[in-house]
Structure formats: C-alpha cells, structure tokens
C-alpha positions as CSV (number, residue, x, y, z in Angstrom):
1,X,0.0,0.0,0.0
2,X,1.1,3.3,-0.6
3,X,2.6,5.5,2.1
4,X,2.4,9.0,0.1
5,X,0.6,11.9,2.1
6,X,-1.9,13.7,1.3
7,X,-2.6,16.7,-1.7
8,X,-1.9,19.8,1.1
9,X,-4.2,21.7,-1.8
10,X,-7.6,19.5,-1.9
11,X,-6.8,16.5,0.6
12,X,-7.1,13.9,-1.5
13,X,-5.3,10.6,-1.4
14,X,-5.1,10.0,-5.1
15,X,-1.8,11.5,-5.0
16,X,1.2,9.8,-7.4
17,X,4.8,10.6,-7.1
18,X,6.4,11.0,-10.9
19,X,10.5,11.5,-10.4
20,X,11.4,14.4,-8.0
21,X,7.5,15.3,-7.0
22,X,4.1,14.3,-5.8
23,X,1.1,15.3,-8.0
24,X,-2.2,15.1,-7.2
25,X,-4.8,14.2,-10.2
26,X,-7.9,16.1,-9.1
27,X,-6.0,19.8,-8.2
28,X,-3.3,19.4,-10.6
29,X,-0.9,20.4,-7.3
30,X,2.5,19.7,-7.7
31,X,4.9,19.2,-4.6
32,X,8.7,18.0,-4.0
33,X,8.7,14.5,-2.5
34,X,10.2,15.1,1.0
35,X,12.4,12.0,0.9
36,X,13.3,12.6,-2.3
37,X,15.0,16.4,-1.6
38,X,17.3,14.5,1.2
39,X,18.6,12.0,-1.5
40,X,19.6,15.2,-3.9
41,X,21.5,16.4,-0.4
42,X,23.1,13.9,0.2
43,X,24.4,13.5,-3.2
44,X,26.1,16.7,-3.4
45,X,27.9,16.4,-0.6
46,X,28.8,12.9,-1.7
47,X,29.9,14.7,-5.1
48,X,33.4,13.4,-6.0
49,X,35.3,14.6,-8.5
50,X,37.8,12.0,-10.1
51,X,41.0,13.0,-12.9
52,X,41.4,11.3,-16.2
53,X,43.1,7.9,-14.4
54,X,40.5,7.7,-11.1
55,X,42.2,9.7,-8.9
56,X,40.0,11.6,-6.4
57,X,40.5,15.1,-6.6
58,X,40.4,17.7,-3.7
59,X,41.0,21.7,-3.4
60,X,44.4,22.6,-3.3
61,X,45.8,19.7,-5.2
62,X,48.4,20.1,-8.1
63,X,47.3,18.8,-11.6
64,X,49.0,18.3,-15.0
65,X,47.1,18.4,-18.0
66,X,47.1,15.3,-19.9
67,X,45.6,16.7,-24.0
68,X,46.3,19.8,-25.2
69,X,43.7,22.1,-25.0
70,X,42.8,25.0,-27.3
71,X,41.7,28.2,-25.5
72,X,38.3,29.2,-27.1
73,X,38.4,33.3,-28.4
74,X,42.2,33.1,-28.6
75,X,45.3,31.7,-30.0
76,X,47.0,30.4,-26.7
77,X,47.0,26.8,-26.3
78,X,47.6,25.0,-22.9
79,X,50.1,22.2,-23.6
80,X,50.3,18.3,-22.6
81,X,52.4,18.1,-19.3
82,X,51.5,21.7,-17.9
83,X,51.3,21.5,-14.3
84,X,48.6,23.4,-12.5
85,X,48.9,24.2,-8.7
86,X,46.5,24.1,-6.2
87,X,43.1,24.0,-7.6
88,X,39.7,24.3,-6.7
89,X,36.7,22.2,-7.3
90,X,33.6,24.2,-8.9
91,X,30.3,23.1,-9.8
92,X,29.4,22.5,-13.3
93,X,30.2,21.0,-16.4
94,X,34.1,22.5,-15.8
95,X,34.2,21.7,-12.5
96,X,38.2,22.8,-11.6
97,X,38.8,26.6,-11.1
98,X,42.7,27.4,-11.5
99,X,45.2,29.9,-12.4
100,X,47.6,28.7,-15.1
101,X,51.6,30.5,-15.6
102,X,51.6,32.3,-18.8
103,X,48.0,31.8,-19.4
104,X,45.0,33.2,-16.5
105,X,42.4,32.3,-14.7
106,X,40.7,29.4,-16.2
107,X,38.1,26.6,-15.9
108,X,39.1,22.9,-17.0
109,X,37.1,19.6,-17.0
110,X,38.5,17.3,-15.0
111,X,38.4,14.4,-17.8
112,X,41.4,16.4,-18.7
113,X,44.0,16.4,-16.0
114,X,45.6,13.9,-13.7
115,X,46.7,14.0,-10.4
116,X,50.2,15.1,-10.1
C-alpha cells in the first residue's frame, strides 16, 4: 500500500509521485517529494570529483594536463604536461577553477588532467 501523504491543496489521497515530485490528479498540485529532496542532499555532498586515471580530486591539489587544450576566443594553447597548482573544485560542467603561468584564470574539465 502506498505511504504517500496527502494533496496539502484539496486533501485527497489520489496522489502519485512521478520523479522528484508528488502530484495530485484532481487539483493538478504539484509538490517536492520530501524524501526525495534529502537523497539530492546527500548527493552533493557525496559529489566526488575523479582526474582522467581515477584519482580523487580535492582543493588545493596540483594537476597536469594530460591533451592539449585550445583556449576558445584566442590563440594560446595549454600544452600536454602543464602542471597546475592548487586547484579548486567548482560546480558544473568545468568543475576545476585554477590559475595557469603564462595563461590566467581558467576553468578545465577534469576528464582532462591527472593528479600530479
């Protein structure tokens, strides 16, 4: 039987959980699932970000890039075997923040580095 609570719009038990929420059929009410909104919690503070070969990654580590990498709007190019020095881990799709000699401030995926 289901345990799901009731619509806290119109009361009514016909309510049906479809991925992260609870809707309810006769209100059209919409809700975050409660238990649901701990599991997304817990996975960001689970989040671990690994280098190209596994490694875990953590703030202040050093990091050498492992593909050459073209620097979009310019002609610069960060070379194979650059070593960055302590990074930090961002959110996002480039989840490393770092300063690179020569170069700037820049964003790299971490697909692209290893562990130095």
């Amino acid at each position: 039987m289901s345990t799901l609570p009731h619509c806290p719009q119109c009361q009514s038990e016909f309510v049906y959980a479809d991925g992260p929420l609870l809707i309810c059929p006769e209100c059209a009410h919409e809700w975050p699932a409660e238990g649901n909104n701990a599991d997304a919690s817990e996975d960001d503070a689970a989040r671990v970000v690994r280098d190209a070969v596994g490694n875990v990654l953590q703030d202040g580590d050093a990091v050498t890039v492992v593909k050459d990498l073209k620097i979009k709007g310019s002609s610069l190019v960060v070379k194979v075997g650059t070593k960055v020095r302590s990074i930090r881990l961002i959110e996002g799709d480039h989840d490393i923040d770092c300063k690179i000699d020569g170069i700037g401030p820049m964003q790299l995926k971490s697909e692209f580095v290893k562990k130095a």
